[in-house]
C-alpha positions as CSV (number, residue, x, y, z in Angstrom):
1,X,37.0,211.9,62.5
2,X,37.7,208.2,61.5
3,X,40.1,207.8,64.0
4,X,38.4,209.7,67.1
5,X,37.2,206.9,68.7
6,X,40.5,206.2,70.0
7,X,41.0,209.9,71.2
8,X,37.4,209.5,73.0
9,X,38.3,206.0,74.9
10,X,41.7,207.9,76.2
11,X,39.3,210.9,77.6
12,X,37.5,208.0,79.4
13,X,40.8,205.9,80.7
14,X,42.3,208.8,81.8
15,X,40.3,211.6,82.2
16,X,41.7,214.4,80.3
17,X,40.0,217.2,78.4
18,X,39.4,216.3,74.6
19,X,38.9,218.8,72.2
20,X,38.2,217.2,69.0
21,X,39.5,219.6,65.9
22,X,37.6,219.6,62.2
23,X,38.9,221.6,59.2
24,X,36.2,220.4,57.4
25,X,33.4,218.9,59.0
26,X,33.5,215.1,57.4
27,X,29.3,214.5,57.6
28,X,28.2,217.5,56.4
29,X,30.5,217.3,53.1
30,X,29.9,213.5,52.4
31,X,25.9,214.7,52.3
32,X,26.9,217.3,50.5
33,X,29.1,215.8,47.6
34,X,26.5,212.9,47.8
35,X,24.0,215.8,46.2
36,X,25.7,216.0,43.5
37,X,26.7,212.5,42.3
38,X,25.5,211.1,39.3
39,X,26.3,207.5,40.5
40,X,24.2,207.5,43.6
41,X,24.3,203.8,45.0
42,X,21.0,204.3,47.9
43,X,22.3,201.2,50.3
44,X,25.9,202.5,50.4
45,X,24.9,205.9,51.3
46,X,22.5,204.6,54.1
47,X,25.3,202.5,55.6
48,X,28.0,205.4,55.5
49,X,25.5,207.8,57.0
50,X,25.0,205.6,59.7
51,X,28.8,204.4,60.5
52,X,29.2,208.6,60.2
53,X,26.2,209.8,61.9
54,X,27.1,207.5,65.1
55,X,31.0,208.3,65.1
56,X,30.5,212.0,64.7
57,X,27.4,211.8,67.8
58,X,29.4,210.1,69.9
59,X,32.8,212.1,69.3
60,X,31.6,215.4,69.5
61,X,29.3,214.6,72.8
62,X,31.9,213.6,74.6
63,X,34.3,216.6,73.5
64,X,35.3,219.1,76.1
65,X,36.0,221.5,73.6
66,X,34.9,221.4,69.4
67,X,37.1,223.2,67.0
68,X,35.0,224.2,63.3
69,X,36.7,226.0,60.4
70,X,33.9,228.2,59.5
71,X,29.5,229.3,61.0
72,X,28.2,226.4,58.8
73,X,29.6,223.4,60.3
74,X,28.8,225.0,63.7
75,X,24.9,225.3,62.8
76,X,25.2,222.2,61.2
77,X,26.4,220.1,64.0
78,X,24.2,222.0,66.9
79,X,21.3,221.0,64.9
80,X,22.6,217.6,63.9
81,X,23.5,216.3,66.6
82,X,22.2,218.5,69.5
83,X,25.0,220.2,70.5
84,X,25.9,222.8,73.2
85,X,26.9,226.0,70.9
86,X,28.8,226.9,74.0
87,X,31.7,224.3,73.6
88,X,32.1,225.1,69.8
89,X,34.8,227.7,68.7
90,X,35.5,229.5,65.4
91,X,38.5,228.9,64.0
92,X,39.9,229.0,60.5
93,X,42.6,226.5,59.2
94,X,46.1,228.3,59.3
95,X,48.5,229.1,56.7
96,X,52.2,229.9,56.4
97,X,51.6,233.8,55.7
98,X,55.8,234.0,55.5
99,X,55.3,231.9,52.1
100,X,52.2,233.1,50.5
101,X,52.8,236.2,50.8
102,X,52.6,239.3,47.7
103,X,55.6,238.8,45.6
104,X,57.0,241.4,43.1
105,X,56.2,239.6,40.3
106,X,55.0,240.5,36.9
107,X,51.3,238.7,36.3
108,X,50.1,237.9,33.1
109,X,47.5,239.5,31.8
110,X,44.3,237.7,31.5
111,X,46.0,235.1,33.4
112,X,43.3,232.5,35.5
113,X,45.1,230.1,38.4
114,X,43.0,227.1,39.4
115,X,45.1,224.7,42.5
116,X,42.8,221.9,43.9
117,X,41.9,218.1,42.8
118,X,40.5,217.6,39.7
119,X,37.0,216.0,41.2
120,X,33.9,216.5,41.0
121,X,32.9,218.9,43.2
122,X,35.4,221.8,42.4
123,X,32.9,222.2,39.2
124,X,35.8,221.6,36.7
125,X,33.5,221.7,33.9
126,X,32.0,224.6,34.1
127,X,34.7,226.2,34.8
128,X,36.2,224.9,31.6
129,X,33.5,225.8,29.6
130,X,33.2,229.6,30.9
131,X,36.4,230.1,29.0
132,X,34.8,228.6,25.6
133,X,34.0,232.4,25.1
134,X,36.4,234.2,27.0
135,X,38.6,235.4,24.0
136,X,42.4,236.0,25.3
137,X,42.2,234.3,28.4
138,X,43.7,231.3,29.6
139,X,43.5,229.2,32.2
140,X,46.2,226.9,33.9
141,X,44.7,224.0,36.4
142,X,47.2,222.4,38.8
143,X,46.2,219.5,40.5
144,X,45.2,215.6,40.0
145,X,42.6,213.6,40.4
146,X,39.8,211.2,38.6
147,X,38.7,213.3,35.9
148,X,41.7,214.5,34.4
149,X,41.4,212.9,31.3
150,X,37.6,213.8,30.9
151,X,38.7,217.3,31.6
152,X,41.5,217.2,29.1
153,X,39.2,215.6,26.5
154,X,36.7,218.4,27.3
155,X,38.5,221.2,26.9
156,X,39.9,220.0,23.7
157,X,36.2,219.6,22.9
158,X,35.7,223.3,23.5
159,X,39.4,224.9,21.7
160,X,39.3,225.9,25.3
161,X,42.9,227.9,25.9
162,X,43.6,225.3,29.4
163,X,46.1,224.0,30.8
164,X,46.9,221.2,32.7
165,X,50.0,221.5,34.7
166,X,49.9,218.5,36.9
167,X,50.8,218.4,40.5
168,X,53.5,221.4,42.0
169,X,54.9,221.5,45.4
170,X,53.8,223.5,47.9
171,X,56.6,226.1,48.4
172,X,56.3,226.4,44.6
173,X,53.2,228.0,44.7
174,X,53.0,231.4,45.9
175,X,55.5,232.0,42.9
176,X,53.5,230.9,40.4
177,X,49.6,232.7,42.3
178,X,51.6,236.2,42.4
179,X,52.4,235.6,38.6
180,X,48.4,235.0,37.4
181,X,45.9,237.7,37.3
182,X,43.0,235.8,38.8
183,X,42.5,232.7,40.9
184,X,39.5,231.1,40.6
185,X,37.4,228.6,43.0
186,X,34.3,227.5,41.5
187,X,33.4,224.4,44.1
188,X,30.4,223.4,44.4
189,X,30.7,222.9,48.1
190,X,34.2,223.7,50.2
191,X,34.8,223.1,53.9
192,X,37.4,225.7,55.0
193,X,39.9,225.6,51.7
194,X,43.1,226.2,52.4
195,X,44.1,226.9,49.2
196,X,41.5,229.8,49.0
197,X,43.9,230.9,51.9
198,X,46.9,230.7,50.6
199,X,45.6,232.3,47.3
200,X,44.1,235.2,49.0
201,X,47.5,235.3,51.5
202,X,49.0,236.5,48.5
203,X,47.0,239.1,47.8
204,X,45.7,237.5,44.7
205,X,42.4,238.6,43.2
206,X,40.1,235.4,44.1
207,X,37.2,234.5,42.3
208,X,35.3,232.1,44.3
209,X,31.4,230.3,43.9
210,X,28.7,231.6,46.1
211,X,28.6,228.1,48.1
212,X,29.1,227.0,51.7
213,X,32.9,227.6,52.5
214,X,33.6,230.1,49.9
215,X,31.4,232.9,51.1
216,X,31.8,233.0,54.3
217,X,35.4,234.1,53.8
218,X,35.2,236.1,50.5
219,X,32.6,239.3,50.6
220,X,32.0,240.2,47.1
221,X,34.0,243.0,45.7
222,X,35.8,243.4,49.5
223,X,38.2,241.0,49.8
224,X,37.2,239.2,47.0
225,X,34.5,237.7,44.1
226,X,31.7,235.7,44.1
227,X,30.1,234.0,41.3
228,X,27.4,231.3,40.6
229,X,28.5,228.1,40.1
230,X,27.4,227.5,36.0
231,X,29.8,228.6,33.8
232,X,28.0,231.6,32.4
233,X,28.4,233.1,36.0
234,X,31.9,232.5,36.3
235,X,32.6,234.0,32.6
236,X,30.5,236.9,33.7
237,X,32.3,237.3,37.0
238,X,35.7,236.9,35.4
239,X,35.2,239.3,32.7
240,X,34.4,241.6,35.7
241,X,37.1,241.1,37.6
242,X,39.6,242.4,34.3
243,X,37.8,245.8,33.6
244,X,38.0,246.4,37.7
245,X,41.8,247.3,38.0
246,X,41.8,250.0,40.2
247,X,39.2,248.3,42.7
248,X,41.3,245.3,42.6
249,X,44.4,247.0,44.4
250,X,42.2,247.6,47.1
251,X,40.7,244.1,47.2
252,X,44.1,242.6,47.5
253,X,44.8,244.5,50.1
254,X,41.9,243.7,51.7
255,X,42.3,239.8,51.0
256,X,46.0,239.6,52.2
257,X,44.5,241.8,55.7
258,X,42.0,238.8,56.8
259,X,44.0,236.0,56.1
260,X,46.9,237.6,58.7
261,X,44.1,238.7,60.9
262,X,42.5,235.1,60.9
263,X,44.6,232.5,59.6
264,X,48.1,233.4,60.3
265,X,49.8,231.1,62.8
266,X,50.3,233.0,65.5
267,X,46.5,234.5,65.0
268,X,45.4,230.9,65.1
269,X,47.6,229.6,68.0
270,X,46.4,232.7,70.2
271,X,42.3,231.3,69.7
272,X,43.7,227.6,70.3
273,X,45.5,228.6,73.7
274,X,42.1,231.0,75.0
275,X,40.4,227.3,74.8
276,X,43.4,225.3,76.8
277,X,43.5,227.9,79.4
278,X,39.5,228.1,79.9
279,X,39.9,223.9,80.3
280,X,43.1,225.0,83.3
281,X,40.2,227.6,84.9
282,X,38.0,225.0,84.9
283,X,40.0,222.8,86.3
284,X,41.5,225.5,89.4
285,X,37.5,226.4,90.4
286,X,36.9,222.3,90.9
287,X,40.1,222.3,92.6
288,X,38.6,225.1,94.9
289,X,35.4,223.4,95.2
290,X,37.0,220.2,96.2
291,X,38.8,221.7,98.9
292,X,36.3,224.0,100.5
């Protein structure tokens, strides 16, 4: 969204359709991470909001076409910024369902997976402290970020069995999903995560929080979990999800059916081209007009 302004004057110079593209929608998750900061600095925020309020307004008014990743950011920006619902389409991020895909691979048992940034809002501490009293379990966190230290201080704290494995590349990781029992998203607030995707992609049993972005992909005990966000619900939830192993065949099932039927790339590419070739219709009826 930073950059759209220069998109927007290029609609104006030349006068083609824009369609402006969000896998997360950038205002909504700055208020939303702003929530939950502990170092809240009131004049900053009121400057960002503004700078973000006006480049988001005047972006998405002039956009021919809006693409959002899940319902949330769509009600969000109709009511935020008075836009036509008409000119928004639901479309989920896309994955590479040729790579995370179900591997025969042995998991280990009582085995928790936990891929993102190690920030704030993915709840790391909770998280961590849900498995102070999960006896057996472990759980392996890959990923960077800020508070890796604090993390690895607290779950030394705790005797909490974690660890940190640092940051993996991408086509590692549907190796090392297929080989965990569980993976886990406990965000406090997600956008459209693509590694929630990807997880799920691989058929893996996803335990995910009861937040904006997560549960509007996972339906409890369908295609997935849901938990609260503190870390007695996520103990609860994973504790669950162990004694549940017949259920869980069907859930991964389930999980690895939506992401093909919603996120896979040609799935994806087939909703993108339905809003180029409305824009050509469009464009043949003022043709019409112009000549009648």
């Amino acid at each position: 969204m930073e950059g759209s302004l220069i998109a927007c004057i290029a609609k104006l110079i030349f006068g083609k359709k824009l369609v402006i593209r969000c896998g997360w929608e950038w205002f909504r998750t700055y208020l939303s991470d702003y929530k939950i900061r502990t170092n809240k600095n009131p004049i900053k925020y009121v400057i960002r909001y503004i700078r973000m309020y006006l480049i988001e307004f005047f972006a998405y008014k002039i956009a021919d076409g809006i693409i959002l990743t899940n319902e949330y950011d769509i009600q969000f920006i109709v009511q935020k910024f008075g836009i036509n619902k008409r000119k928004i389409k639901l479309i989920y991020n896309f994955i590479d369902t040729t790579l995370f895909k179900p591997l025969n691979k042995e998991k280990e048992e009582k085995s928790v997976l936990f891929i993102g940034r190690l920030t704030q809002e993915k709840n790391l501490f909770n998280l961590i402290k849900a498995f102070n009293g999960l006896d057996g379990f472990s759980l392996d966190l890959i990923g960077d970020g800020p508070l890796k230290h604090e993390l690895e201080k607290y779950a030394k704290k705790l005797d909490a069995n974690v660890n940190f494995l640092g940051i993996i590349a991408n086509n590692k990781l549907p190796e090392l999903i297929n080989q965990h029992q569980i993976f886990v998203l406990p965000s406090f607030y997600e956008g459209n995560p693509k590694v929630l995707l990807e997880a799920m992609s691989c058929g893996a049993i996803c335990l995910g929080s009861d937040v904006i972005g997560v549960n509007n992909i996972i339906t409890n005990k369908k295609n997935g979990y849901l938990c609260e966000t503190t870390s007695e619900g996520i103990r609860e939830a994973i504790l669950d999800i162990s004694q549940n192993s017949d259920e869980n065949k069907k859930i991964s099932k389930n999980a690895r059916e939506f992401i093909l039927a919603n996120c896979s790339i040609p799935s994806v590419t087939k909703k993108e081209l339905e809003l180029y070739e409305q824009f050509s219709k469009q464009n043949d009826r003022l043709k019409l007009k112009g000549k009648n």
